[in-house]
VOTIKE-457973 format. One line per 5 residues: number of its first residue (from 1); for each residue x, y, z of C-alpha. Coordinates in nm, 3 decimals. Last residue first. Example, Ala and Ser with C-alpha at 12.3 -4.5 7.8 and 13.67 -1.06 7.14 Angstrom:
2 = 1.367,-0.106,0.714 ~ 1.230,-0.450,0.780
END
This chain:
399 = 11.884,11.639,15.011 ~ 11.859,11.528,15.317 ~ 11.852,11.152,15.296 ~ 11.512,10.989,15.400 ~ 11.531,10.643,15.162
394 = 11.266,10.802,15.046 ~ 11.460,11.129,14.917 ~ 11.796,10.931,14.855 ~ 11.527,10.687,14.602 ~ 11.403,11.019,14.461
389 = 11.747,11.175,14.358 ~ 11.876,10.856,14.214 ~ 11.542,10.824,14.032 ~ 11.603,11.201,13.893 ~ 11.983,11.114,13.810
384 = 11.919,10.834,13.584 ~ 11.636,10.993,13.450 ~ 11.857,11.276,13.386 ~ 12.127,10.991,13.157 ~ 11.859,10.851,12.972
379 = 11.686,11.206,12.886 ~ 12.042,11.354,12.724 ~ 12.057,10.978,12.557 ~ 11.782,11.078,12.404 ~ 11.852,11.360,12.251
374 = 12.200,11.297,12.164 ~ 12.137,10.940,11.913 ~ 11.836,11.168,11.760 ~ 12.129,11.356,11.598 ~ 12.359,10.984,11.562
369 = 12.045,10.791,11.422 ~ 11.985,11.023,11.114 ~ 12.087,10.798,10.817 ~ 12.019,10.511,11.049 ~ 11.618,10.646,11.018
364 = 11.536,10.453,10.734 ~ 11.764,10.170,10.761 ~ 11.588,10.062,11.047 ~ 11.270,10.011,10.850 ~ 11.421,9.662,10.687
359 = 11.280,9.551,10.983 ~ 11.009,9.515,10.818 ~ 10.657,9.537,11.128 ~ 10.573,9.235,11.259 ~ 10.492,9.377,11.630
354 = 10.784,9.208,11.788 ~ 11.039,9.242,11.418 ~ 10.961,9.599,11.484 ~ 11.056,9.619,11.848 ~ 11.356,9.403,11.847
349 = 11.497,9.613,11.550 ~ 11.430,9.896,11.749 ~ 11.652,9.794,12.039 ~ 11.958,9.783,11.765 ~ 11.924,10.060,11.630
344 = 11.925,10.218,12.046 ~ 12.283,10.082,12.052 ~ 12.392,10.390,11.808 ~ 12.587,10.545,12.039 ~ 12.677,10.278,12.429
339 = 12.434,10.261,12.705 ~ 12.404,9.914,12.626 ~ 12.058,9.707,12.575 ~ 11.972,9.435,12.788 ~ 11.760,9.598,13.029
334 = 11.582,9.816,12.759 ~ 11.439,9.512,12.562 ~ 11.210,9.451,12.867 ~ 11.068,9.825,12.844 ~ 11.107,9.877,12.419
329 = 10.908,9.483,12.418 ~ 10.613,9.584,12.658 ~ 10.550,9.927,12.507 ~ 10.552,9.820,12.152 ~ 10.339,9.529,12.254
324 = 10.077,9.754,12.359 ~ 10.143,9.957,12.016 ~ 10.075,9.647,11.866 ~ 9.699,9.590,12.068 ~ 9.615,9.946,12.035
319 = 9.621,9.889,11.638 ~ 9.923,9.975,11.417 ~ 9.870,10.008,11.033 ~ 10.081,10.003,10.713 ~ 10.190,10.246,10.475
314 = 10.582,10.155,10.442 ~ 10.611,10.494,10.551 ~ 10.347,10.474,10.810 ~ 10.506,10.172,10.950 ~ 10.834,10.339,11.000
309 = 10.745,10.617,11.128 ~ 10.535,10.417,11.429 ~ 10.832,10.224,11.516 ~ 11.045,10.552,11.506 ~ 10.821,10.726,11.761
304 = 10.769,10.463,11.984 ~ 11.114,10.317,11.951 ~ 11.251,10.702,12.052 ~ 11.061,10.692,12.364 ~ 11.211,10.406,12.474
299 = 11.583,10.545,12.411 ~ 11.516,10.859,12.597 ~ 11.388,10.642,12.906 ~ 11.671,10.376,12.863 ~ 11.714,10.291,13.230
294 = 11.927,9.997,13.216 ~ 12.246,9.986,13.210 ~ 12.341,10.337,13.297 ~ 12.073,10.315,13.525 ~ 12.233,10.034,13.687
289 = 12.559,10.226,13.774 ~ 12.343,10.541,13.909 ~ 12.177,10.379,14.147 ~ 12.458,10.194,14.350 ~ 12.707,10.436,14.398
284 = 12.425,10.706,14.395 ~ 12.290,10.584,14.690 ~ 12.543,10.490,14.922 ~ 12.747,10.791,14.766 ~ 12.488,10.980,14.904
279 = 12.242,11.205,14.677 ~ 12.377,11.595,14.736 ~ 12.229,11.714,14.453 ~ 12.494,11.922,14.330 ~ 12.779,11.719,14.495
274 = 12.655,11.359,14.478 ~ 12.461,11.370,14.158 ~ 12.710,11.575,13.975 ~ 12.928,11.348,14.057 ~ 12.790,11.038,13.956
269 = 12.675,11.172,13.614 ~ 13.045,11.321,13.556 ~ 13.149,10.953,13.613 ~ 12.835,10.784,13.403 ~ 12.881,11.052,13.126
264 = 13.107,10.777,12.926 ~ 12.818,10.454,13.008 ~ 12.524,10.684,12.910 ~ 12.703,10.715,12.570 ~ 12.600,10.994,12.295
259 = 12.895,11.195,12.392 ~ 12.748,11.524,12.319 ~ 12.439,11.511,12.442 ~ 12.538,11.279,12.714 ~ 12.824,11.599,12.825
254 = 12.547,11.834,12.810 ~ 12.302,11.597,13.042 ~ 12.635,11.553,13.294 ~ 12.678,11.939,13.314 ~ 12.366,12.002,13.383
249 = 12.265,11.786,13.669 ~ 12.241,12.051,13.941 ~ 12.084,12.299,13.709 ~ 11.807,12.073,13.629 ~ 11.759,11.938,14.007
244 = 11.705,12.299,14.117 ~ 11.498,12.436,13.858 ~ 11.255,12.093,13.899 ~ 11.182,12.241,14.264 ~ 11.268,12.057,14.560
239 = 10.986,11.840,14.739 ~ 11.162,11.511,14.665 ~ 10.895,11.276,14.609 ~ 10.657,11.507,14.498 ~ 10.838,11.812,14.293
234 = 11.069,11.554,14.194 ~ 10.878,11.292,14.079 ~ 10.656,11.570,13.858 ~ 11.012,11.741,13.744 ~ 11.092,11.401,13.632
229 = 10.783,11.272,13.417 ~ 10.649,11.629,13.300 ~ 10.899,11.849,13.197 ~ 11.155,11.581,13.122 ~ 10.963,11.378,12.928
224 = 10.810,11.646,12.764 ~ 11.123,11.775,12.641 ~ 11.217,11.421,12.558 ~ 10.873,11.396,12.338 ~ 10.944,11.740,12.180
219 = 11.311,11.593,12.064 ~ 11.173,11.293,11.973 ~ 10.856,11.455,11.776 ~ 11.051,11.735,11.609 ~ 11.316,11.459,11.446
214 = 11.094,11.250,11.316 ~ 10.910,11.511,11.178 ~ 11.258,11.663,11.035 ~ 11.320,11.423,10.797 ~ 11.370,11.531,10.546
209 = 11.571,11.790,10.652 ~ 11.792,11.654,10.873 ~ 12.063,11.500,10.579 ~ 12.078,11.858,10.387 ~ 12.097,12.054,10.717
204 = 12.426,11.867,10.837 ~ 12.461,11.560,10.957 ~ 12.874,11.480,10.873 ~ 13.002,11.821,10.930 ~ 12.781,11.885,11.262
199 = 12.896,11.573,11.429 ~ 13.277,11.672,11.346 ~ 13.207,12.005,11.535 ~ 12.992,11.781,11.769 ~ 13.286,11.612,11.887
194 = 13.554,11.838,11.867 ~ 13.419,12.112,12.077 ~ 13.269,11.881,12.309 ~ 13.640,11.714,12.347 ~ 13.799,12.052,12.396
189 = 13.546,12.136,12.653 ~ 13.575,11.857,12.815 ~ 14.013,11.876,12.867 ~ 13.943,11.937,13.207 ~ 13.673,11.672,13.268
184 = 13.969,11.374,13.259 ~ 14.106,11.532,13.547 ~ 13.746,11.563,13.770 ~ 13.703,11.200,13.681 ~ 14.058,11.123,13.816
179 = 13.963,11.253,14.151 ~ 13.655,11.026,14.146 ~ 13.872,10.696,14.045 ~ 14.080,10.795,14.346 ~ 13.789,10.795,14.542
174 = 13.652,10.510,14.394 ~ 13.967,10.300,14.454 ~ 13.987,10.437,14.827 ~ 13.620,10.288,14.893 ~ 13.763,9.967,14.725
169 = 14.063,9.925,14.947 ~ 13.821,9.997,15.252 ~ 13.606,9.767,15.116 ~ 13.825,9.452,15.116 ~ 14.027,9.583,15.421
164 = 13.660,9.497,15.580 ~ 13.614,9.163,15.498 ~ 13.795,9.020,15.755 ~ 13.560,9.241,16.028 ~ 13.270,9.078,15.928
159 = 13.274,8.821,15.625 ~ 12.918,8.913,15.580 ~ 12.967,9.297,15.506 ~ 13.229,9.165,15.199 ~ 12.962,8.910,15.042
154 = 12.722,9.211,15.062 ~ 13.011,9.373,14.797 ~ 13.116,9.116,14.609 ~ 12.797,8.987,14.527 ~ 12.679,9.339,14.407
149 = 13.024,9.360,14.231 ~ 12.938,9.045,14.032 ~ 12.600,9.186,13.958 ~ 12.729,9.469,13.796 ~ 13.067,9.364,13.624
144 = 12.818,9.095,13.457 ~ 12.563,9.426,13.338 ~ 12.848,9.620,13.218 ~ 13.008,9.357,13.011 ~ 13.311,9.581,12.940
139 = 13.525,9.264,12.752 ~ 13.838,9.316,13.004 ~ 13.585,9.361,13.334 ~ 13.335,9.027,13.212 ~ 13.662,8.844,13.163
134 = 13.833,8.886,13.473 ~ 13.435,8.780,13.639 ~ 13.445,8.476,13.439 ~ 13.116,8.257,13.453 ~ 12.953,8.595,13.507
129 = 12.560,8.599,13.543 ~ 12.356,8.863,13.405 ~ 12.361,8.719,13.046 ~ 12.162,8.433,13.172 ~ 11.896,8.708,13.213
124 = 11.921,8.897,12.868 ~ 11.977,8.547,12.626 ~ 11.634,8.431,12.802 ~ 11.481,8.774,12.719 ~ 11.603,8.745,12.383
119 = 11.865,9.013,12.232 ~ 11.878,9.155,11.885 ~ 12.136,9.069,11.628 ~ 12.180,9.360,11.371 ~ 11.989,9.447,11.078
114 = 12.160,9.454,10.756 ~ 12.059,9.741,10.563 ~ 12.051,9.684,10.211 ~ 11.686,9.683,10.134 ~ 11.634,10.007,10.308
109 = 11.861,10.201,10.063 ~ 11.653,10.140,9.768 ~ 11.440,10.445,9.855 ~ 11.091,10.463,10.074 ~ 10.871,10.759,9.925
104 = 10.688,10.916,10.279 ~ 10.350,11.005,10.277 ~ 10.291,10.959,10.618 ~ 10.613,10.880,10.819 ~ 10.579,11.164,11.069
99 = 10.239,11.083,11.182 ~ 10.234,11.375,11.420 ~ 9.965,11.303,11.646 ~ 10.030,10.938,11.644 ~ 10.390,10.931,11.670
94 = 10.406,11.192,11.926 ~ 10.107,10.933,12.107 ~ 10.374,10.655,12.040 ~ 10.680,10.856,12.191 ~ 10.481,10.959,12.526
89 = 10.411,10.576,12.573 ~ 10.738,10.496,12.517 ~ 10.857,10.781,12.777 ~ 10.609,10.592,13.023 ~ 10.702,10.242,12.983
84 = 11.029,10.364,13.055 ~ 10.960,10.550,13.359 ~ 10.786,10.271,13.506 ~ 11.070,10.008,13.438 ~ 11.272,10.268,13.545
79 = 11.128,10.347,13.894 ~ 11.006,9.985,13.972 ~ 11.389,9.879,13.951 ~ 11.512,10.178,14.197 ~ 11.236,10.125,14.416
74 = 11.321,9.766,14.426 ~ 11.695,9.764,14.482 ~ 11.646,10.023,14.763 ~ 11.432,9.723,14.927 ~ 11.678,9.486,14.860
69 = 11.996,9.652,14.923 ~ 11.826,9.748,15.276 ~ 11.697,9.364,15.319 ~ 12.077,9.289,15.293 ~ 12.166,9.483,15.570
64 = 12.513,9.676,15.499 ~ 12.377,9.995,15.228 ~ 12.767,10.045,15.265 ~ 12.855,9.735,15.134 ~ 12.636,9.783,14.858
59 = 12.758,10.063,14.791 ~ 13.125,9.997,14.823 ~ 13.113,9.716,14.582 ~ 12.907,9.901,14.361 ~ 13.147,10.192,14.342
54 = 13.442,10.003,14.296 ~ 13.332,9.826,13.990 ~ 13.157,10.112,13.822 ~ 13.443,10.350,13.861 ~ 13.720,10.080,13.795
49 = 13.516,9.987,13.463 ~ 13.379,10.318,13.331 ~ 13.677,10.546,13.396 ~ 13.846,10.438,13.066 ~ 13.561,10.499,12.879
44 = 13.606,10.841,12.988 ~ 13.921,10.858,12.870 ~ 13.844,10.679,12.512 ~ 13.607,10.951,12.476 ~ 13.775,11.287,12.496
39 = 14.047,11.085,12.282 ~ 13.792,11.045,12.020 ~ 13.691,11.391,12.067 ~ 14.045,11.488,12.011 ~ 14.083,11.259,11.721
34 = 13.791,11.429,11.529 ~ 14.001,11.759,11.519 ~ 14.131,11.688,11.148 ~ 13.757,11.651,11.018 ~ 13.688,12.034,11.036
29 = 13.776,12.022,10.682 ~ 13.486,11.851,10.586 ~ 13.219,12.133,10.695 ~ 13.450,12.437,10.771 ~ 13.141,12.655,10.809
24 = 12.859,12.372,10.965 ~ 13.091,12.229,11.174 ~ 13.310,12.518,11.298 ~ 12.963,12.683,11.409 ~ 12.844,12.367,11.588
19 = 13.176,12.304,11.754 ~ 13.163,12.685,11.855 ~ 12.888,12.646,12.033 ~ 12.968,12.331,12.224 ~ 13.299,12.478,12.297
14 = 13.132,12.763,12.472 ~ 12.896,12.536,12.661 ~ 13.162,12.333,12.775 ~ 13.319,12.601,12.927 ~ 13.005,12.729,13.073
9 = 12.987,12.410,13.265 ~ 13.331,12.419,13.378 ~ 13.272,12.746,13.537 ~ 13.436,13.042,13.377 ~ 13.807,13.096,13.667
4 = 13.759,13.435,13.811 ~ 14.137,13.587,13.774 ~ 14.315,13.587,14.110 ~ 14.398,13.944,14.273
END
């Protein structure tokens, strides 16, 4: 008789576990493992490009009618702009209620922080267009590989039956690139282990603690998030209950905890999607890319709370009319920001220099980026999968 194999989720759970214990007992010397989460990482990166690539271009293909990849291309749009603007919304009234910068003593440490380039609008939508398509794939320009593949792909379903060989080589890509996905995921567990072990050693206790308002209000605005934003489009739109789409995407929202990169989980995301939730691959193929580039839900929520922090701890005010703005910039900003750790700094520098707030600010919650980095990235990557889920549902997949 054949042993019971532990599910890979569990398996990833264990090593989670035990990454946290190693972390905080061995502190420093836990250090030596870091290259196997590194490695853990690289892989998955690796996926990213192919994955993406071939995937759109099927997907769209597959959708076929161009008014289909229009109309699908709408709901999905609409659905994270809305959730966005919603999670932000969540973070301010966190920020509010728990004024978590009140009080505060700012050190020296914010002058030194050099705040990094943030993107314009007009920078974010000539951005979208590839003047090199080679060059978009080498340099990972996620939202180029993304609307060249779109081309690529309706292009394909015009040139008839010539342009068929073109998908078919593309549909086997992806399915290759899908085997390989469930390869990489084998040595998960050793990369979770690693990666918050060596997480754990650098943030411990000593670094949360003073901060732990912040920290409280992200992590109870994702849970909210979650509670209320997806289960409520799920419970309507799809009809299933929240249970059911929690446990199906599991795996992926453990592995975006851990990873801190919506990009990485975007292969386990993808499968999950299709096999526990049974979204199409004409669906997910096509959903799931762009909401790795840009549905920032987790992120969004995060400026709200961090933008109000760090006005209250430099003791200054923000009226209905700036936290309007907040929610306006974080949802526009989120397009053109990469599902990549630590790119959320980068999204609240736009939002404080928006609403005039110092941007010196950053530097206040850097310190503690990479632990609120997990949380939401966690809610990025299940909104990803909840709009996925509701654009199959009324798109009249059975799900």
């Amino acid at each position: 008789m054949s042993e019971k194999k532990i599910p890979l989720i569990w398996q990833i759970g264990i090593g989670f576990v035990l990454g946290i214990a190693a972390g905080a007992m061995l502190g420093e010397k836990i250090q030596w493992v870091e290259p196997v989460g590194r490695i853990f990482i690289v892989l998955l990166q690796m996926l990213i490009v192919p994955l993406v690539f071939s995937s759109l271009v099927v997907g769209a293909a597959s959708i076929g009618d161009p008014r289909d990849l229009g109309r699908i291309g709408i709901k999905t749009v609409v659905l994270y702009l809305l959730t966005t603007a919603i999670a932000i919304t969540i973070g301010l009234l966190l920020g509010n209620v728990l004024q978590p910068g009140v009080g505060m003593a700012i050190g020296g440490g914010a002058a030194e922080f050099k705040a990094p380039a943030a993107p314009d609008i007009k920078s974010v939508i000539l951005g979208l267009f590839p003047s090199n398509a080679l060059r978009a794939a080498v340099e990972g320009n996620m939202l180029q590989i993304i609307v060249f593949a779109l081309f690529l792909g309706v292009a394909a379903v015009f040139a008839g039956e010539k342009g068929k060989p073109l998908v078919n080589f593309f549909d086997s890509l992806a399915e290759t690139m899908y085997k390989l996905t469930g390869m990489v995921m084998k040595i998960a567990p050793y990369g979770v282990f690693a990666l918050i072990a060596v997480t754990v050693s650098k943030y411990g206790v000593s670094v949360l603690a003073p901060f732990a308002k912040v920290i409280l209000a992200v992590y109870a605005g994702c849970i909210i998030h979650v509670l209320l934003v997806y289960s409520g489009l799920i419970s309507i739109f799809v009809r299933k209950s929240p249970f059911w789409f929690l446990r199906g995407i599991r795996e992926a929202a453990l592995t975006a905890f851990v990873t801190r990169s919506s990009a990485a989980t975007l292969p386990i995301t993808m499968r999950n999607t299709q096999e526990n939730l049974g979204v199409s691959e004409k669906v997910s193929s096509f959903v799931l890319p762009l909401g790795a580039t840009i549905n920032m839900d987790g992120t969004a929520l995060y400026q709200g709370v961090c933008a109000l922090f760090v006005a209250q701890a430099y003791g200054l005010s923000l009226g209905m009319g700036a936290q309007l703005s907040i929610i306006l910039t974080a949802t526009l900003a989120s397009i053109g920001t990469a599902g990549v750790p630590g790119a959320g700094l980068i999204m609240l520098t736009l939002v404080l220099t928006a609403v005039g707030l110092p941007v010196e600010g950053v530097a206040l919650v850097a310190g503690i980026d990479a632990v609120l980095d997990m949380a939401r990235t966690c809610v990025n990557i299940v909104g990803d999968s909840c709009v996925a889920t509701v654009v199959a549902a009324t798109e009249g997949e059975k799900l």
